[in-house]
C-alpha positions as CSV (number, residue, x, y, z in Angstrom):
1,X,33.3,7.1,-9.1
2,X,31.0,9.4,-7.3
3,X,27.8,8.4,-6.3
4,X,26.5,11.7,-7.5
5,X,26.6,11.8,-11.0
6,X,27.6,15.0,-12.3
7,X,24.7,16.6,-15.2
8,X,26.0,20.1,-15.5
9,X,26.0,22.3,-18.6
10,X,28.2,24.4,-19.8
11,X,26.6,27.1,-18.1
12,X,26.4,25.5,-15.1
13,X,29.7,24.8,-15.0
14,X,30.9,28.4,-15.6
15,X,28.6,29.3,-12.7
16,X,30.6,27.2,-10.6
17,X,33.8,28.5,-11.4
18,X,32.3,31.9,-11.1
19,X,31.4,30.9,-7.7
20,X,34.8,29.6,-7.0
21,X,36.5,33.0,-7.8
22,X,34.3,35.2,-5.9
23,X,33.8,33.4,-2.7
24,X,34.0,35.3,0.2
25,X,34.9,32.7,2.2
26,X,38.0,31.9,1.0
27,X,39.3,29.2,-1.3
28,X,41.8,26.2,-1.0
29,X,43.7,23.5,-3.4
30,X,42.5,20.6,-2.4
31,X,45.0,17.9,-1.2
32,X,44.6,15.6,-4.7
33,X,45.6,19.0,-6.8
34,X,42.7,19.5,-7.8
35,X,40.9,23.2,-8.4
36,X,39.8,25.1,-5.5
37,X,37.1,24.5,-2.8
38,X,35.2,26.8,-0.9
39,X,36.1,26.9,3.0
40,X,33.3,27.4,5.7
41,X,32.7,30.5,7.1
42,X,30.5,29.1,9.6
43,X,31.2,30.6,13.6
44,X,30.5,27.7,16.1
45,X,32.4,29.5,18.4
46,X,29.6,31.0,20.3
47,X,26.0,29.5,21.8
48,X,24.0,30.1,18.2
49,X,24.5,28.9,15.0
50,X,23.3,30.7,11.6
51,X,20.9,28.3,9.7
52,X,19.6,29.8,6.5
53,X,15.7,29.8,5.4
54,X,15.1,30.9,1.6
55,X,11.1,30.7,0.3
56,X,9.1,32.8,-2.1
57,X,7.3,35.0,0.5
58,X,6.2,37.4,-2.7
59,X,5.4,36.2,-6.2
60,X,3.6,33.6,-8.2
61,X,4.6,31.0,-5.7
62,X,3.9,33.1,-2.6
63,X,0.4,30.5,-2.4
64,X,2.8,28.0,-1.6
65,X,5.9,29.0,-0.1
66,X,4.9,31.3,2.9
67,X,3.5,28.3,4.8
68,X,6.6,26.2,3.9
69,X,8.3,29.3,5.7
70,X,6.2,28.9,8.7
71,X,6.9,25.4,9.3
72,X,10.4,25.8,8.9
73,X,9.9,28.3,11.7
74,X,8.1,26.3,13.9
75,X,10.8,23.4,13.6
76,X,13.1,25.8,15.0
77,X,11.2,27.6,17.4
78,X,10.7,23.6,18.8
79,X,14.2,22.4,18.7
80,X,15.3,25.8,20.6
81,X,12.9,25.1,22.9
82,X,14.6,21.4,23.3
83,X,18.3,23.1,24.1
84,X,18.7,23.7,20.2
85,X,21.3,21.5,18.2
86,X,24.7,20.1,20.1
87,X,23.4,22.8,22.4
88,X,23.3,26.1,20.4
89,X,20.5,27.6,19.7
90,X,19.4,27.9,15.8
91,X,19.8,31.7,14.8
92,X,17.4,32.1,11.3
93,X,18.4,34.6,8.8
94,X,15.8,34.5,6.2
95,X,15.3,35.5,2.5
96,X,13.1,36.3,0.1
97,X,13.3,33.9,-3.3
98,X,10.6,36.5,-5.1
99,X,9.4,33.3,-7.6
100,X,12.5,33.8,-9.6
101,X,15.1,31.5,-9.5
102,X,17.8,33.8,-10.2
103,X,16.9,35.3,-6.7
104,X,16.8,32.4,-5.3
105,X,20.9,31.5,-6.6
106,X,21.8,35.4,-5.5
107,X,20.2,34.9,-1.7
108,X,21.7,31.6,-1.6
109,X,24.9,33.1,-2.4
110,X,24.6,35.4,0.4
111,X,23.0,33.3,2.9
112,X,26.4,30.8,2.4
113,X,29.2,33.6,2.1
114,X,27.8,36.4,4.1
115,X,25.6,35.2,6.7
116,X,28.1,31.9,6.9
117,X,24.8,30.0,8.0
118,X,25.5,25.9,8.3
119,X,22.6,24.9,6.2
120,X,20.4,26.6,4.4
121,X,16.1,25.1,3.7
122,X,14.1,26.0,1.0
123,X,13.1,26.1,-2.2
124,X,10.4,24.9,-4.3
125,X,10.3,24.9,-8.3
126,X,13.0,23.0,-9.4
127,X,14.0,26.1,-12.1
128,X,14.9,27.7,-8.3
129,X,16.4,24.2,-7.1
130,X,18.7,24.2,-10.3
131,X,19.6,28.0,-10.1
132,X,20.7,27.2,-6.4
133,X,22.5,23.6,-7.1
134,X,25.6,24.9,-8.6
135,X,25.7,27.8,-5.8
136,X,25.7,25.0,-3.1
137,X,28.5,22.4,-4.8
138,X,30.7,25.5,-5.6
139,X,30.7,26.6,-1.5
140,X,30.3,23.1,-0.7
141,X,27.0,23.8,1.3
142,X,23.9,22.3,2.1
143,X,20.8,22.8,0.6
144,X,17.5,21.1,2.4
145,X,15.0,21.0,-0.6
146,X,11.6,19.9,0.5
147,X,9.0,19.5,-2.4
148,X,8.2,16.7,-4.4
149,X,10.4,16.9,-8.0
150,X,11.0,15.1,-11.4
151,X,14.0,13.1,-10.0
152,X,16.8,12.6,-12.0
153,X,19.3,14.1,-10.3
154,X,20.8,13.8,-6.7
155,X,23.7,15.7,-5.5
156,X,26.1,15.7,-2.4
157,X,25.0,18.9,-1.4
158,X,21.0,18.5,-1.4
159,X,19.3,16.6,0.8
160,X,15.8,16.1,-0.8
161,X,13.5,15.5,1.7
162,X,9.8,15.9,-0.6
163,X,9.1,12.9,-3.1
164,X,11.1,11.6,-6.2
165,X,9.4,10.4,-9.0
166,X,8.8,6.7,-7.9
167,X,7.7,8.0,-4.9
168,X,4.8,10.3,-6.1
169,X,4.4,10.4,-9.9
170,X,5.0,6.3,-10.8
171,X,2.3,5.4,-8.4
172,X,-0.2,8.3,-9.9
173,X,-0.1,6.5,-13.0
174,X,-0.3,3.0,-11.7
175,X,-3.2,4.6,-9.8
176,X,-5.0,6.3,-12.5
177,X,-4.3,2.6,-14.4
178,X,-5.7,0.4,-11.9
179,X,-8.8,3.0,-12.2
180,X,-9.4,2.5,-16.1
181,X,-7.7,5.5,-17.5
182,X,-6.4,4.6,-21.0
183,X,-6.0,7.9,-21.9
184,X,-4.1,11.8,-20.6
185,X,-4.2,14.8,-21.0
186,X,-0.9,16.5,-20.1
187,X,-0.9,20.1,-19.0
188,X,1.9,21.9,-17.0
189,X,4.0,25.1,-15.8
190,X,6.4,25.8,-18.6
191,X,9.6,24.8,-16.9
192,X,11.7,22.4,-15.3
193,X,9.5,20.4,-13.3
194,X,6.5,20.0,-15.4
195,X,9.0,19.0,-18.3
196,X,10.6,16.3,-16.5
197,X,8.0,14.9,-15.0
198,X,5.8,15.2,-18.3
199,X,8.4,13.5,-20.4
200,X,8.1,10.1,-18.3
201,X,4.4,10.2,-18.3
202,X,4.9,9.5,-21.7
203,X,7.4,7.0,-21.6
204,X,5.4,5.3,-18.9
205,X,2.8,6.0,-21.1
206,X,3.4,4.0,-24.1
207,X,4.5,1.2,-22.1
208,X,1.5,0.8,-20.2
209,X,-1.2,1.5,-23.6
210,X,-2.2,5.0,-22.4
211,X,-2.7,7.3,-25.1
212,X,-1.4,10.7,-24.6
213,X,-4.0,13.1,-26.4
214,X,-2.6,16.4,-25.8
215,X,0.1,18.3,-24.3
216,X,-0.3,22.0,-23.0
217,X,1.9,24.4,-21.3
218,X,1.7,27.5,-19.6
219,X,4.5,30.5,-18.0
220,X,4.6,30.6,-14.4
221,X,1.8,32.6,-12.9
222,X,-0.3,32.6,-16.5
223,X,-4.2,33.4,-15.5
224,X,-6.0,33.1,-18.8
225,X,-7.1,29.2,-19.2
226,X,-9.5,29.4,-21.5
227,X,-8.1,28.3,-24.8
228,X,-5.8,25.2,-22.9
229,X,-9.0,24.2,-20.7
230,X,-11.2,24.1,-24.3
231,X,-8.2,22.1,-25.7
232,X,-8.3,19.8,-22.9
233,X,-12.6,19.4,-23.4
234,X,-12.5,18.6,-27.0
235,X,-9.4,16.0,-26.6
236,X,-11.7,13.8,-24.5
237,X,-9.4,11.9,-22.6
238,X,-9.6,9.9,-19.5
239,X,-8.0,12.0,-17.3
240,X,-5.7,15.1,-17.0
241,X,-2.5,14.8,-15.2
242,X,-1.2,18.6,-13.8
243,X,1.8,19.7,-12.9
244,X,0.6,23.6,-13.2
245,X,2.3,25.1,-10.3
246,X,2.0,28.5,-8.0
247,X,-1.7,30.4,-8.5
248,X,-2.1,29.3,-12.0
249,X,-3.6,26.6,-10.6
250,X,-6.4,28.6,-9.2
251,X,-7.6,30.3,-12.8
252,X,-7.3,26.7,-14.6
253,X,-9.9,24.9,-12.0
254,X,-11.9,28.1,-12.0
255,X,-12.0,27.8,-15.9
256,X,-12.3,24.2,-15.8
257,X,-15.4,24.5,-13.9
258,X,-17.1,27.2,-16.2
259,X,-16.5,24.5,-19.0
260,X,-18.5,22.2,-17.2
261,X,-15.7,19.9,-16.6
262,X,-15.6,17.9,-13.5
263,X,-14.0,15.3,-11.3
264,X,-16.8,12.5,-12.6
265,X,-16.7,13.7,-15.8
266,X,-13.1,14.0,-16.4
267,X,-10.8,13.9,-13.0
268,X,-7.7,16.2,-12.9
269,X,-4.6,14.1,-11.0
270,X,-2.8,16.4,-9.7
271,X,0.8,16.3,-7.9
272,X,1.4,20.0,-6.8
273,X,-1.4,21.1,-5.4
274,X,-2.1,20.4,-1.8
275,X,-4.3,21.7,1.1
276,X,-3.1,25.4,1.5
277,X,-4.0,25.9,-2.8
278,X,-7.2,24.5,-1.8
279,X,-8.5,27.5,-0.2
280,X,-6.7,29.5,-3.0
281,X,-8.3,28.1,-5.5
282,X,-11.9,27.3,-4.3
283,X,-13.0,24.1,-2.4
284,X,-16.1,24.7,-5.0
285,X,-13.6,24.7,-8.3
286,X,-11.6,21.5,-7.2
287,X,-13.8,19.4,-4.8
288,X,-13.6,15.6,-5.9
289,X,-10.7,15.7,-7.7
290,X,-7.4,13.7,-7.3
291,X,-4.1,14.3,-5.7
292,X,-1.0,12.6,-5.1
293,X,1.6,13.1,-2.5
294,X,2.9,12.0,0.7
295,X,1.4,13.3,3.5
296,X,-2.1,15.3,4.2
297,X,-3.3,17.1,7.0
298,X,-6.2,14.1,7.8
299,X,-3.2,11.3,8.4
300,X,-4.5,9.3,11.9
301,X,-1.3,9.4,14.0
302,X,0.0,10.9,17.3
303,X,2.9,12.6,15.4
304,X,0.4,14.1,13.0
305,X,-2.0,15.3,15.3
306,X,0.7,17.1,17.3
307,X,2.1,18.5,14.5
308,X,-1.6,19.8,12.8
309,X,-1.9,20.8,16.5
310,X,1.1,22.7,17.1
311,X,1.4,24.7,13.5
312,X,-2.4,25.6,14.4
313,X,-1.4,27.1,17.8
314,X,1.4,29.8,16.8
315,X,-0.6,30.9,13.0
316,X,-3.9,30.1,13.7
317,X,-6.8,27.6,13.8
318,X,-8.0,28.2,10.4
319,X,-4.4,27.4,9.2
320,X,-3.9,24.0,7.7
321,X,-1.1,22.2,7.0
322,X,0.2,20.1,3.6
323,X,3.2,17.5,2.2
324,X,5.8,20.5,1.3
325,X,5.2,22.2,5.0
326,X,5.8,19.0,6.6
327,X,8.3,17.8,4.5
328,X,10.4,21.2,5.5
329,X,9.5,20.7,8.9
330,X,11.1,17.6,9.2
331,X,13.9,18.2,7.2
332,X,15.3,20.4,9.5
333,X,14.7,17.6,12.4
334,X,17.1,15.5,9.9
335,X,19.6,17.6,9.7
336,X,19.6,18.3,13.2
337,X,19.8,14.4,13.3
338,X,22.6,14.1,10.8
339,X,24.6,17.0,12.9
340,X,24.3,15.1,16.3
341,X,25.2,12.0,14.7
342,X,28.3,13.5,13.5
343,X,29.1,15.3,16.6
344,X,29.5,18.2,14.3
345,X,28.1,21.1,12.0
346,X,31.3,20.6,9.5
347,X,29.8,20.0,5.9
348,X,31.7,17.0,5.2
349,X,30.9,15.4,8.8
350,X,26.9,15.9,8.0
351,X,27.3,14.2,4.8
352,X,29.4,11.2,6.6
353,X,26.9,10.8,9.1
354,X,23.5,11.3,7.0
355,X,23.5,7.3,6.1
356,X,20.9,5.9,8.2
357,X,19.5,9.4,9.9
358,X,15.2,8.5,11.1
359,X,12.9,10.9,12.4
360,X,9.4,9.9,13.4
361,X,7.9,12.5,10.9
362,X,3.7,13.4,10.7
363,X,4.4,11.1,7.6
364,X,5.6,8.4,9.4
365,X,9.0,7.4,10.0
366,X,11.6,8.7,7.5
367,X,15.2,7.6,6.5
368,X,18.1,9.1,4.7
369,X,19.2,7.2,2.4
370,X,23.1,8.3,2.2
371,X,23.7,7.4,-1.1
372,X,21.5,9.6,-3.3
373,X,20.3,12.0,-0.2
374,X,16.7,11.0,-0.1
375,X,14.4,9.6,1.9
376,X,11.8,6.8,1.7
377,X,8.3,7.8,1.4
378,X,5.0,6.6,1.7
379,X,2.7,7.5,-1.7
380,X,-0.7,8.4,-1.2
381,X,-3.4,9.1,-3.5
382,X,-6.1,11.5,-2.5
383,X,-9.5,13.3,-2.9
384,X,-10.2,16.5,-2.0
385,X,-13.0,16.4,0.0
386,X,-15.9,19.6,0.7
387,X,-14.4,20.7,3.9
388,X,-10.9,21.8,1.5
389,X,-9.2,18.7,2.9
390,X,-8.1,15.7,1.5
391,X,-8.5,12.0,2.5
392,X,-5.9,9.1,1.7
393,X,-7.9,6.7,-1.4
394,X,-4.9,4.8,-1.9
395,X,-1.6,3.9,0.0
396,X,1.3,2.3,-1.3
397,X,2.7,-0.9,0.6
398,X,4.6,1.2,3.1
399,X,7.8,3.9,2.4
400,X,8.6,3.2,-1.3
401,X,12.9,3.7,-1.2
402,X,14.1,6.3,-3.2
403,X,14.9,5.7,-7.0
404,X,16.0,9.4,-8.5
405,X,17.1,7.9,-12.0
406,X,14.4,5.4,-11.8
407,X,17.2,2.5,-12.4
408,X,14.3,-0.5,-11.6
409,X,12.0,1.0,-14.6
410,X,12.8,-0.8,-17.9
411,X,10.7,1.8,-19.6
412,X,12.5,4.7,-18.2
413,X,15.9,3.9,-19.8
414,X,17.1,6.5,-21.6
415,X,15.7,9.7,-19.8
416,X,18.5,10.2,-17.3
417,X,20.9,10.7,-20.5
C-alpha cells in the first residue's frame, strides 16, 4: 500500500488522465502494466539546470506572494554563488500564478512540459496547491509548497515545507485554551484552506468545551467587512480565530478597529498573517494581536540573523522577512539536499533520497520526514508588537514531527474520510 493515500475526485482524476494524454514529454507503460507515466524532459546535459518558481506576483495574494518570490530568488542567487547544485548552476524560469488557481495548474503545466525544469517552488492557497497536485502526479514532478496548510493530505510529489495542522493550528488552540478562551469566533477566506482548517477547530472544539458562536466566510480578496465584523461584535466570544487570507485581511482589521474591537477586548488568533501583511494592513489596525506560525523575523540565532541580513541587502533595509519566505527559502536548500544525496536530479532518485534530508534553517534545524514529505517544525505563538514585528509568546517543546491526518488526535477521527 502507498504511503500516500490517494483522495482524488472524479474530477481530479479526469485531470490526470487529461494530463497523461497531452504530455509533451512523452508517455510510457510502466513495467507492472499499468497506465502511462510521464517521462522527464529535464536536460542535465549542460552546466545549468531549469528549476521552476510559480507565485502570485499580481492579484489578491500579490501582499503575500511577491516576497515568497524574492526569497526563492535569493536561495538561488546563494547556492550559485556556492558552485550551484552537483555543480550546475540553477537556471529560474518564473511564472505568474495571478491569485487563481487555475493559472496556477496551466503555468505548472508549462513550467513541467515546456520549460522541462527539475522542480518547480511555489504556491500558496491550497485551492492553487490542489489545482497544481494532480498536474505534478500526472508528469511525475515535484512541487516544493511552502506555506502553512489544513493537512490532510500528503502526496509523493509535494514536499511541504510550511506547517501542517499539528504543527501550527493544534497548538493555537491549546494556546488560546491555556489562556482562558472558552469560546470562538470562526471567520475565514471562502475556500479550501479556511474550510479545512475551520472544520477541526470545531472538532477540537467540542472536545475541549469551547463554544463555537459563529462562523463567517468571505471570497478571496472581499473588502467590505462591515456586516461579518458587527456579527463577530454582537457574538461576544472569547476570541476570533482567522484564516482570512491575501488583502482581505487588511479591510477586516481596519473594520475591526472602527468597531472598537481590540486585542484586550477581544484578540484575533491569526494563522496567515505574518510580518510583510503587517505593513499592509496597518501596525495601528492589528498591533497586540496574536499569531501563530513557525518562524518570525525577531528569532535570536546566527542562521536568522544572516538570513534577515542577507534578504535585507539585495531588496532593501526596510524589507522584512516572515514564515512563508523562509519556509521557501529553505525549501530549495532541501531539495538541493535531497538531489546531492541522491547523486542525481532524476524524480524518483530525489524522492529515494529525501528520508532524512536537514538543513540548518532561520527556523532552526529542519528534517524531511520521507514518509509523508514534511518536515518537523517548531510552533510559535506570537504578538505583533508596534514596530510591525512580532515576538515569540509561546514555543512548543522543540520541532513538533509532522502529523498531516492528525492520526495521534482521538478527536480528529473521522475528518480525513
Amino acid at each position: 500500500m502507498s504511503r500516500f493515500p490517494a483522495r482524488r475526485s472524479a474530477a481530479t482524476a479526469a485531470v490526470l488522465v487529461l494530463g497523461l494524454a497531452l504530455s509533451a514529454c512523452g508517455s510510457r507503460v510502466d513495467d507492472a502494466g499499468g497506465g502511462a507515466t510521464a517521462e522527464s524532459c529535464v536536460d542535465t546535459s549542460g552546466d545549468s539546470v531549469k528549476i521552476g518558481f510559480l507565485n502570485s506576483r499580481s492579484g489578491t495574494m500579490a501582499i503575500s506572494e511577491n516576497t515568497v518570490f524574492n526569497s526563492l530568488e535569493l536561495a538561488a542567487t546563494q547556492i550559485n554563488a556556492a558552485g550551484g547544485v552537483l555543480g550546475k548552476q540553477l537556471e529560474i524560469v518564473a511564472e505568474d500564478g495571478a491569485s487563481e488557481p487555475t493559472v496556477f495548474a496551466e503555468k505548472a503545466d508549462k513550467l513541467i512540459r515546456d520549460d522541462c525544469v527539475a522542480a518547480v517552488f511555489g504556491g500558496w492557497t491550497s485551492s492553487s496547491r490542489k489545482a497544481m497536485l494532480p498536474v505534478f502526479e500526472s508528469n511525475d514532478a515535484l512541487l516544493f509548497y511552502p506555506v502553512q496548510y489544513e493537512g490532510l493530505e500528503s502526496s509523493e510529489n509535494i514536499f511541504y515545507t510550511g506547517a501542517t495542522t499539528n504543527q501550527q493550528i493544534i497548538p493555537a488552540l491549546d494556546y488560546l485554551k491555556e489562556s482562558g478562551v472558552t469560546s470562538l469566533f470562526l471567520v475565514g477566506s471562502d475556500y479550501v484552506f479556511p474550510q479545512t482548517a475551520n472544520k477541526i477547530i470545531k472538532a477540537y472544539a467540542e472536545a475541549n468545551g469551547i463554544e463555537v458562536k459563529g462562523e463567517e466566510y468571505a471570497p478571496l480578496g472581499h473588502t467590505d467587512f462591515a456586516t461579518i465584523v458587527a456579527k463577530v461584535r454582537d457574538a461576544g466570544a472569547a476570541a476570533v480565530f482567522n484564516t482570512l487570507n491575501g488583502d482581505s485581511n487588511v479591510a477586516f482589521f481596519k473594520e475591526y478597529k472602527n468597531l472598537g474591537l481590540t486585542a484586550e477586548t477581544m484578540p484575533v488568533l491569526s494563522v496567515s498573517i505574518a510580518e510583510e501583511e503587517v505593513g499592509g494592513i496597518g501596525v495601528d489596525n492589528i498591533v497586540g494581536q496574536p499569531v501563530a506560525w513557525n518562524y518570525y523575523q525577531t528569532i535570536a540565532s546566527p542562521a536568522n540573523e544572516k538570513f534577515v541580513a542577507d534578504f535585507k541587502a539585495a531588496y532593501g533595509a526596510e524589507k522584512v522577512t516572515s514564515d512563508p519566505m523562509e519556509a521557501a527559502y529553505t525549501s530549495l536548500y532541501l531539495w538541493k539536499g535531497m538531489v546531492e544525496k541522491a547523486g542525481s536530479f532524476a524524480v524518483p532518485d530525489v524522492q529515494a533520497a529525501a528520508d532524512g534530508v536537514s538543513f540548518e534553517a532561520p527556523e532552526g534545524t529542519v528534517t524531511v520526514n520521507g514518509e509523508n514529505h514534511h518536515i518537523a517544525k517548531t510552533a510559535l505563538i506570537g504578538k505583533i508588537g508596534a514596530d510591525g514585528l512580532i515576538y515569540t509568546e509561546w514555543s512548543s517543546d522543540g520541532p513538533i514531527e509532522p502529523d498531516p491526518y492528525l492520526k495521534s488526535y482521538p478527536w480528529a477521527s473521522g475528518l480525513a474520510g
